[in-house]
N, C-alpha and C positions, 0 to 999 in steps of 0.2 A: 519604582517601576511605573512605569507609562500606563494609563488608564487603554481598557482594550474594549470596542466596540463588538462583543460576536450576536452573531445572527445565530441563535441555535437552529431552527429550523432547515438555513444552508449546511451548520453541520450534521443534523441527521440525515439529508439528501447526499450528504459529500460522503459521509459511510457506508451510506446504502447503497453510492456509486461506486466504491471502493469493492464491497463484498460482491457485487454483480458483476464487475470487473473480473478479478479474480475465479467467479466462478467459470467465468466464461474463457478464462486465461489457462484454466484445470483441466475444462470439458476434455473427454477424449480424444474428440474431433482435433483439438486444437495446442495443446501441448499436456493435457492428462496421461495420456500412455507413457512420454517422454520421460515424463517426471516420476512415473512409478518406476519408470526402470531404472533413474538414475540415483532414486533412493532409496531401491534396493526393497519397495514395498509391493504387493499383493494388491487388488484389487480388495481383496476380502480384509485387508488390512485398513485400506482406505473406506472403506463401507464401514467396521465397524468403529470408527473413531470420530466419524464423519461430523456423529450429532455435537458432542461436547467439541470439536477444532470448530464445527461454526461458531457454537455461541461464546468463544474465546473470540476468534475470527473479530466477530461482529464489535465486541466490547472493545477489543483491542482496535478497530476501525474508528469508532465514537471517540478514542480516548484520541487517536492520530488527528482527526476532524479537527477537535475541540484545540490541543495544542497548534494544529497550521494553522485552523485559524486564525489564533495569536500572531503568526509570523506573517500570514498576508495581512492584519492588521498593522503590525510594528511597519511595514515596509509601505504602507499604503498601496498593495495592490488592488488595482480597479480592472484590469480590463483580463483581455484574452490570455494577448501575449504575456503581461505583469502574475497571472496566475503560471501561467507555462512555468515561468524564467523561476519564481518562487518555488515549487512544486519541486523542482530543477535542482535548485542548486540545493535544498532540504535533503534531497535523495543522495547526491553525491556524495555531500559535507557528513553525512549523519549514516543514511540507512546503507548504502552501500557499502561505506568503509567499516563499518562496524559490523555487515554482515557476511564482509570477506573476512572479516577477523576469526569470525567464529569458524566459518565454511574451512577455511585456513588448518584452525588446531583441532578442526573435528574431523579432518582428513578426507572431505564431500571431493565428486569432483566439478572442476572448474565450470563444466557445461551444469551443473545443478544449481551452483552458487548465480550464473548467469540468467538461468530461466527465471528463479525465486529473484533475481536482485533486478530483471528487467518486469516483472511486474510487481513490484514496487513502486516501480518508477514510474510506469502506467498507471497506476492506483495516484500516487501521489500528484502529477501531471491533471489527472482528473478532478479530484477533489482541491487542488488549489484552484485551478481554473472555477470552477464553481463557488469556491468562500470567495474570491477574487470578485466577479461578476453580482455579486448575489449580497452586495455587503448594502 
């Protein structure tokens, strides 16, 4: 296995732009109502879960970080675009297809699977772009 260069400190910025993301992808304002109603939960449901799904959230972010890292390393991406196209094709190849698998036999619907699979993508898009630049 090829020797990998990470910058940790790109990836604790690259999760901490992942869970800002997201949080701001949740807000009410902006698709939080959406997603309660498409998943069938309560506001009082999302409140009380809130603390323990962050600090999942968060760990689960570091751990995404630290592996893309790896991949914008193997691929030598350096720039803007090279983090985009990385960030990209990770989300399609991996987080998407695997997370219509589930959305699929857990019987979600299709607008839920799309809002959670399009901020991923967002999330991922962002923190490649940054290991990307930042290396």
């Amino acid at each position: 296995m090829p020797q990998v260069d990470i910058h940790y400190w790109a990836v604790v910025v690259a999760a901490i732009a992942s869970m800002i993301t997201g949080s701001i992808w949740y807000a009410p304002p902006v698709f939080g109502k959406t997603w309660l109603k498409l998943s069938g939960k309560t506001e009082s449901d999302w409140k009380n879960s809130s603390r323990m799904s962050m600090m999942g959230a968060m760990v689960s972010a570091l751990v995404m970080a630290y592996v893309l890292a790896h991949f914008v390393d193997y691929v030598q991406a350096n720039t803007f675009s090279e983090g985009l196209q990385t960030g990209f094709w990770i989300w399609l190849g991996f987080v998407a297809t695997t997370s219509m698998v589930n959305s699929l036999f857990q019987g979600q619907p299709k607008k839920l699977w799309i809002l959670d699979s399009a901020n991923h993508l967002v999330s991922l898009l962002v923190m490649a772009v940054i290991l990307a630049i930042w290396r």
